[in-house]
N, C-alpha and C positions, 0 to 999 in steps of 0.2 A: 504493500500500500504506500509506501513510504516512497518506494521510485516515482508511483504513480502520481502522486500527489507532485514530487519535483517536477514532473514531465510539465502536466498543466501549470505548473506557476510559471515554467519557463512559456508556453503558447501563450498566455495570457499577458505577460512581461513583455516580452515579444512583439505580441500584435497589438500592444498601446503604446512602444517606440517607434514599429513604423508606421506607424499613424502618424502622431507628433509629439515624440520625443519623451515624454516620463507618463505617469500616470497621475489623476486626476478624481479630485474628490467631483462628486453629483449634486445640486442642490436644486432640492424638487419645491416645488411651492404646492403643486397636487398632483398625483395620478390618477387618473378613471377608465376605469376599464368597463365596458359594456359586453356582457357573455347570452349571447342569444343560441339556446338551445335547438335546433330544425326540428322538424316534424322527419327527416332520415336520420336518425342518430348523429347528426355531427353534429359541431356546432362551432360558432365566431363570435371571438372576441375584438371587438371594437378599443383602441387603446389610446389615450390621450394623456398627454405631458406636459405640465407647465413650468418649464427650468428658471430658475432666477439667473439673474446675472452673473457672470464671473470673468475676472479678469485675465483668463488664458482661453485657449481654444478647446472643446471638451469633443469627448467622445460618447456618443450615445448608444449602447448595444441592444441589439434585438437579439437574443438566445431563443431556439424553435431547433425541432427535431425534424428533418427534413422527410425522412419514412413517413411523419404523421401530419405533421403542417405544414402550411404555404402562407409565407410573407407577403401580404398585396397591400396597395395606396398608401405606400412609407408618403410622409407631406412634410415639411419642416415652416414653418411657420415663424417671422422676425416680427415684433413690437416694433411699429413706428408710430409714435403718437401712443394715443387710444385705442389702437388696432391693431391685431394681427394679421401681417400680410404675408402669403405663400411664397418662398423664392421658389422660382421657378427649375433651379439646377442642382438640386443639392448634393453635397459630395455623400456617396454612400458605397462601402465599402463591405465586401462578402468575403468570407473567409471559412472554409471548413475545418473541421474540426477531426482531422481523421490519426487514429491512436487505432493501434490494434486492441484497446477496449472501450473506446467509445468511437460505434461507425456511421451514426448519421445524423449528430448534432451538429448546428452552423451558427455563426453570427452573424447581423449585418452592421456596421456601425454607420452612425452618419454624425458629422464632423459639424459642431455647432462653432459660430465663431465667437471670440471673447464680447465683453461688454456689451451684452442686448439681454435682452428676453426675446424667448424662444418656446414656440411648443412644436411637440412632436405628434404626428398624428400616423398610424399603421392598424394593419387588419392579420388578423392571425387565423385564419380556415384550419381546424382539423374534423380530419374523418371519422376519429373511433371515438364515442361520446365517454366509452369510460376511462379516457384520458383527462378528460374533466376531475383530477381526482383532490383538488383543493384550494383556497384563494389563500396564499399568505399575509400575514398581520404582522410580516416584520419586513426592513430593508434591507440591501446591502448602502444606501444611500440617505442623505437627511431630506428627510420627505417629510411636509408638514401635513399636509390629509391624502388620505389613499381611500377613493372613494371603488366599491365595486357595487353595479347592477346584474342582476341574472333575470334573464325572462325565462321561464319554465311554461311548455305547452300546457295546455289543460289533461291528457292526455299521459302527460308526465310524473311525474312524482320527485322534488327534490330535497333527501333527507343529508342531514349538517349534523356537524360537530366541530366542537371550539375547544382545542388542547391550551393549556397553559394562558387560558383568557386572563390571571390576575396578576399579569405583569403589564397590561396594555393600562395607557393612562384614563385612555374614553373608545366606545365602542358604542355603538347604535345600530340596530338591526330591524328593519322594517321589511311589508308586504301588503301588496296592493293587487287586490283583484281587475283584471283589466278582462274586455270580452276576448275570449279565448286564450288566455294565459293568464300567469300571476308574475308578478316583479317583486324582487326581492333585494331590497337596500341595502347596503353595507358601509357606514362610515367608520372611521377609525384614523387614532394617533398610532403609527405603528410603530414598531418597535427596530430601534438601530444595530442592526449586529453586525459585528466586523467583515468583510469580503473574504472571500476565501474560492479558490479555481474551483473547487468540487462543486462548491453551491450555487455557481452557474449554472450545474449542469443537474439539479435537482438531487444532490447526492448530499444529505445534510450529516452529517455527525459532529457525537457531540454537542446537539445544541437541545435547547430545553427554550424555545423559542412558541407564540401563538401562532395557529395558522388553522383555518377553520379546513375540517376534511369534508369532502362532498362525495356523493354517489346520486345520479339521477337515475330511474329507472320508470317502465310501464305502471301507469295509474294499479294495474292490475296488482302488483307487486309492493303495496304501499303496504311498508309495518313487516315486508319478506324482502329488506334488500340484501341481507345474505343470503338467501337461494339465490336472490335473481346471479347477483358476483360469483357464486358457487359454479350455477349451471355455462353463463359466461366463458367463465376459464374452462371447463368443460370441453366446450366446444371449441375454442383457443387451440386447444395441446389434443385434441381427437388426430389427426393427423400429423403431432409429433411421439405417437405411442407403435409398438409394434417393433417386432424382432424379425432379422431376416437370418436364411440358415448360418452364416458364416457368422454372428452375435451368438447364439443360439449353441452352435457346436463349443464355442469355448466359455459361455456360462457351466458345458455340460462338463466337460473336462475339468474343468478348477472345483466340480462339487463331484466327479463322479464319486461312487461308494458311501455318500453322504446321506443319512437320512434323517437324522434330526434336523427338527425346521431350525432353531436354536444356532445350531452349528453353520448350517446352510448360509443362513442369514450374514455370524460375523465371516464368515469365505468370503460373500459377497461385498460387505460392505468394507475391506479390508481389499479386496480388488482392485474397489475403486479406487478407493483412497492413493493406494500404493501406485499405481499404474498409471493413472489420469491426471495431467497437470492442471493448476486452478489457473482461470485466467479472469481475470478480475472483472471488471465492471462494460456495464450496457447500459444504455440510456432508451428511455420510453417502451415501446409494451417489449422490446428485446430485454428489456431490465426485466420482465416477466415470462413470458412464453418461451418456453427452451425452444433450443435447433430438438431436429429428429434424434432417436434412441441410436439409432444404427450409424449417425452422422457423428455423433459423441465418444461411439465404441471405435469408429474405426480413424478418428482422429485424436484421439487418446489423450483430448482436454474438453474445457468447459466451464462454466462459472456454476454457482448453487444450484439455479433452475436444471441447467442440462445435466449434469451428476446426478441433482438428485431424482431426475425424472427418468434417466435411464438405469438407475439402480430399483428406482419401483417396478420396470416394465422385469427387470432380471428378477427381481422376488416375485413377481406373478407368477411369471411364468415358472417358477420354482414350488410354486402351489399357494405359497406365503402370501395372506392379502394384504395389501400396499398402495398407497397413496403419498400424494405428494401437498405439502401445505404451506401457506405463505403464513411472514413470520416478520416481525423486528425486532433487531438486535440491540444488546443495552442501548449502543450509542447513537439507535435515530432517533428524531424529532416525535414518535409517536407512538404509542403502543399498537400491536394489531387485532383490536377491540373492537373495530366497526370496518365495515365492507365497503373499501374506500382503496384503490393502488394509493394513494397517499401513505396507508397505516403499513405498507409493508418495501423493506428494503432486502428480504429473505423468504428463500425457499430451503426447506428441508424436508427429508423422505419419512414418512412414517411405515412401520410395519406395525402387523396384528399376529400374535402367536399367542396361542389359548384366550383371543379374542381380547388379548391386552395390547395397547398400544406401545410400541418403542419404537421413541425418535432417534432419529440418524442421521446424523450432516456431512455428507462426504467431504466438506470443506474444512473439516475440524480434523487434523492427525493426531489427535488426542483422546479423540471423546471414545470413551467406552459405554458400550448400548447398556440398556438399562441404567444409567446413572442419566443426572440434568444435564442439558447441554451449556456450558457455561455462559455462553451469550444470551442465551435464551431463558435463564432463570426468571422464572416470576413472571415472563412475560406470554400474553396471550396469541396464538398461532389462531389459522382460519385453515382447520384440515379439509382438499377439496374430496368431496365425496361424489357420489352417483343420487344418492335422495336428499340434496342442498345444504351440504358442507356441515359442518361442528367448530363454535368455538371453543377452543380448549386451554385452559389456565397450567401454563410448563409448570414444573416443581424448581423446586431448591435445597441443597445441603442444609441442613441445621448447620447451630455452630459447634455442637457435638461432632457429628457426621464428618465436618471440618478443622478436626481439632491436632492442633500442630503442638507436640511435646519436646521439649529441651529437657537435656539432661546434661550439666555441663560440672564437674568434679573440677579441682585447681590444690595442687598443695603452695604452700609460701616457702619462700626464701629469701630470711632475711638478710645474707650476707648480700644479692644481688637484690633484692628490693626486687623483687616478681613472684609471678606467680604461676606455674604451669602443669599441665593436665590433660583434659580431653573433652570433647563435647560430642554428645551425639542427637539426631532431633531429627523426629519422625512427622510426616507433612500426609495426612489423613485425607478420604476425599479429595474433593479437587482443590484445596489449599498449597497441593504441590504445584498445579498446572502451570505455574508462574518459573517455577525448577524446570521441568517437564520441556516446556517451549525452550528456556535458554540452553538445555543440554543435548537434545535431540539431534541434531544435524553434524555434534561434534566426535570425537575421536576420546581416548579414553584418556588420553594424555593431556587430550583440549580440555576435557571436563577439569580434571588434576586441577589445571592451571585457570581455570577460569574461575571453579569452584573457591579457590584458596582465594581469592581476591574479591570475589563474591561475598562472601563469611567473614573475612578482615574488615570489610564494609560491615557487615551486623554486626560484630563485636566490635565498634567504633576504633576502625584500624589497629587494631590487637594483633599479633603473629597467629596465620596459619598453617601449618603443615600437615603433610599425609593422609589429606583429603581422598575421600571415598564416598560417590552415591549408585545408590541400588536403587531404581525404577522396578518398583511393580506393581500391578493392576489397578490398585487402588490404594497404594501406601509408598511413599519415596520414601527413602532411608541416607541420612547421612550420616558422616563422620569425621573428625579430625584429630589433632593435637593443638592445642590452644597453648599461647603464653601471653601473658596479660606484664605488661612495665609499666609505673608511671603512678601506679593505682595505692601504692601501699607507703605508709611514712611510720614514723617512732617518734616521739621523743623520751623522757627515762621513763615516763609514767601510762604510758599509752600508745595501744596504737591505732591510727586511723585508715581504716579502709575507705576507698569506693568503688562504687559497684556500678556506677556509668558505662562499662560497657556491653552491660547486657544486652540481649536482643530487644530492640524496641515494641512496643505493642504490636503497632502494624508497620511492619519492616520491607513492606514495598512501597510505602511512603516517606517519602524524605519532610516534607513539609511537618514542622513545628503543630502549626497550624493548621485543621484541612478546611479547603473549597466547598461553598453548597455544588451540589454537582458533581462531587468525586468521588467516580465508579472504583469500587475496591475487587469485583473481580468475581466475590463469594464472601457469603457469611463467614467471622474469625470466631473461632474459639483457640485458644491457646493456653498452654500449662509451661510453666517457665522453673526448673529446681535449679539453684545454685549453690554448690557444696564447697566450701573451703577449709583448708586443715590448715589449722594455723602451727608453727613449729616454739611455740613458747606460750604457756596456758595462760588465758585471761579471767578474769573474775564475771561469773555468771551475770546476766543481766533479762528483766522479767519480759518475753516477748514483746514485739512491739508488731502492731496490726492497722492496717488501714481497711478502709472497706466502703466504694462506692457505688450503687447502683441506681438505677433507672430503667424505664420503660424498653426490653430488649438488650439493655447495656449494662455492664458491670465489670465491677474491677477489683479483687480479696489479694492484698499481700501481706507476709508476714516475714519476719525477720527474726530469727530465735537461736538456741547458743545449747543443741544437744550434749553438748560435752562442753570444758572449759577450752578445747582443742579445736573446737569445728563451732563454724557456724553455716546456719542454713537461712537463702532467700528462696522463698517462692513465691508466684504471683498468677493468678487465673483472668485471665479474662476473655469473655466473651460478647460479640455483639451480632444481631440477627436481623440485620439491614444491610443491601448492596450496594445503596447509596447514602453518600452525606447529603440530606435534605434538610428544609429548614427546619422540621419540627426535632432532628436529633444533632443539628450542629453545635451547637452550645454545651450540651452534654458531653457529646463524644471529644469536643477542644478543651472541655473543664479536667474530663481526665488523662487525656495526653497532658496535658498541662502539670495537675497533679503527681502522673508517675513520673515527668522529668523531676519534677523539684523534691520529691523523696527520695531516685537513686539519684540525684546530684549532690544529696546531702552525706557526709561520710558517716561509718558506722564507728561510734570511738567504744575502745574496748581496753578496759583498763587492765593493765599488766597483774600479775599476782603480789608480786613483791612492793 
């Protein structure tokens, strides 16, 4: 993702120098768009722009998916006086957008020049209405009102939804009966979010952003807009299903002698995985509708849709009943909750064995069937069926289920003023997956070495050596040699530990502080033991115990002195949210906060003598 993403900043960098020369803030005084729904399922949007002035020459972009839309009556329009008057030549500039994973989005620009007002006036025709899949309520520019109309036939039926409405400052939504249709108002202050090359192209991540999701469908169909979206795709992907003998002969091969369904299945889905390269992204219904089953096997790639639409037609045919379901993943803009291409940026395959569902993502080389799919936790999928789809709510790990133990032993010495030992710590559930991803592609000697500077990092740059991890099914294992300097002092009467460099609470987080908004991945539960043996006995001291908890979140440590020779830290904590949102940010910063300022503090332990 990360090439992909540099590729688009370079075309878009790019094609705003040779235009003219750097790139250029927008400043909208209003935009309106007018969306006239046909009586043939398409439909046009009418679009108009009113720029304020600025004092360089701007560029104005029309982004449209050339498969599905046609750009017509682009007009530029100059303020002279009281009026606006049409220049009759305006410079407009087309440019495609061809990547080998996005094949048929385009832009047009047209070049405003400094110091006027200016509007923009264009027409957008597309043919597939349930491209119509939402109006957003945010910018990538400073826009003072963003007005939309939609006229809906009588005939029609237009059901709406408003994600993350209470970030918007004003909003107004209206509807007028007109003879033979309804109109349907929309004002609003929307909301400014930074630019970014993906969200040209309708690819939002990461954002927690308003944006109302639409679906129009047959009057008939009012209060059944998931069958209608169900049957839809349906009919979409009927002519991308089916096996031909040369598919067919080497599904048959890789499972012959196989006859547990069970078995069958991970063969299959281990097939793909392994054999099929992922190629990333597609823009408009190609972002949905895979290529043919037969066209994916015998070019041995694909993105979500195509894998996971040719691994369903391989478990059919394997007897295994199988679908395929749209889905979004933590990081879009929406859940996929209502039957709308807006609510989904994912396809994944489901299978039925003893009439239980398990999900399958041929895009994930990790995920093991029967557990959550990591991206998919808590999040609701649209599985398409044959008698009009099912929404269904994915699961998630406890923070049991995901519970990461340390066990880390340290004897002292005091002639060197260290401390060293050994640590071991076991990553439960998918709390490894985070291990999982960064060791997978490497060597054992790459692990060695990656691993050691990995863990010097969680023990706040402490020595690693003779690092070792074991990957299996559902439990990562590590291990090393630990030496800790820097941590231990004397004077005649005491001496002072600290304990700073234990593993942090959540130690894929660097931030002090976390962001509303940050994805942790999976529920944490953690168990943290720290054993020290000290080499000169100190004078017992009566436990000391913190203890804070809250709604899903808690945090029990103690610090105690089972012999005059050893002492013992331990700390539990667990939290049962994936995201930092605003109702647990304060909470979960009160105790990151907390456990820094108690192991910041040293342990003084008084000599004997």
């Amino acid at each position: 993702m990360k090439k992909i993403y540099l590729k688009l900043l370079f075309l878009h960098i790019l094609f705003l120098i040779q235009l003219y020369g750097i790139a250029q803030d927008i400043y909208i005084h209003t935009r309106n768009e007018y969306i006239q729904i046909e009586n043939d399922t398409s439909f046009t949007t009418q679009v108009s722009v009113l720029l304020k002035k600025s004092d360089h020459a701007l560029m104005f972009p029309i982004y449209y998916d050339s498969e599905l839309e046609e750009v017509t009556d682009i007009k530029l329009f100059i303020k002279k006086g009281k009026r606006f008057k049409p220049e009759k030549n305006p410079y407009i500039k087309e440019d495609d957008v061809e990547f080998e994973f996005i094949t048929s989005r385009k832009v047009k620009a047209i070049i405003i020049p400094p110091d006027i007002e200016a509007k923009v006036e264009y027409r957008i025709k597309c043919k597939e209405l349930m491209y119509f899949t939402g109006l957003p309520l945010f910018s990538y520019y400073d826009v003072d009102t963003l007005k939309y109309q939609v006229s809906i036939p009588d005939h029609f039926w237009f059901a709406h939804n408003i994600i993350h409405k209470d970030s918007l400052e004003f909003l107004s939504i209206n509807s007028s009966k007109l003879v033979g249709s309804t109109n349907w108002t929309l004002e609003v202050v929307p909301s400014k979010i930074a630019s970014n090359p993906l969200r040209y192209y309708g690819i939002y991540r990461n954002l927690k952003v308003p944006m109302m999701r639409t679906v129009v469908v047959p009057k008939a169909f009012q209060g059944k807009e998931k069958e209608y979206m169900n049957d839809w795709y349906l009919k979409k992907v009927k002519d991308r299903r089916g096996l031909d003998p040369k598919t067919i002969s080497k599904i048959n091969e890789i499972t012959a002698g196989v006859s547990d369904q069970k078995e069958i299945m991970n063969i299959l889905y281990d097939y793909v995985r392994t054999n099929f390269k992922y190629v990333a992204i597609e823009i408009g219904m190609g972002a949905f509708i895979p290529s043919q089953a037969n066209e994916v096997f015998n070019s041995k790639q694909g993105d979500c849709k195509d894998l996971s639409n040719f691994l369903s037609e391989a478990l059919n045919y394997k007897g295994i009943q199988s679908e395929v379901a749209l889905a979004a993943t933590y990081n879009h803009i929406s859940d996929c909750n209502f039957p709308s291409l807006g609510s989904a940026n994912h396809v994944i395959c489901v299978a039925y064995i003893d009439e239980k569902p398990i999900f399958l993502d041929p895009t994930d080389p990790i995920h093991l069937p029967e557990t959550p799919i990591q991206s998919l936790q808590e999040r609701t999928i649209l599985i398409i069926t044959q008698d009009g789809g099912e929404f269904y709510k994915m699961s998630c790990f406890t923070p049991l289920e995901n519970e990461i133990i340390y066990e880390i032993t340290l004897r002292v010495n005091s002639e060197k003023m260290q401390m060293d030992g050994a640590f071991k710590a076991k990553y439960n559930g998918i709390s490894g997956n985070n291990l999982r991803y960064k060791f997978m592609d490497f060597s054992e000697e790459e692990m060695k070495n990656i691993g050691e500077k990995y863990y010097e990092s969680v023990f706040g740059n402490q020595s690693i050596t003779d690092f070792e991890i074991n990957n299996h099914e559902y439990v990562v294992d590590v291990e090393g040699k630990l030496a800790i300097s820097g941590k231990l002092f004397s004077d005649e009467n005491n001496h002072f530990l600290f304990i700073d460099f234990l593993p942090r609470i959540l130690e894929n987080e660097d931030r002090e502080s976390l962001l509303e908004g940050t994805y942790l991945g999976c529920t944490v539960g953690k168990k943290v033991k720290l054993r020290i043996q000290m080499d000169e006995s100190f004078q017992n001291f009566n436990p000391i115990e913190h203890s804070f908890s809250n709604e899903g979140l808690s945090l029990n440590l103690k610090i105690s002195n089972p012999s005059d020779l050893i002492i013992e830290f331990i700390y539990e904590f667990s939290f049962d949210n994936l995201f930092i949102e605003k109702e647990n940010l304060n909470n979960i910063n009160d105790i990151l906060k907390s456990f820094k300022k108690i192991i910041n503090e040293p342990i003084i332990l008084k000599k004997k003598n």
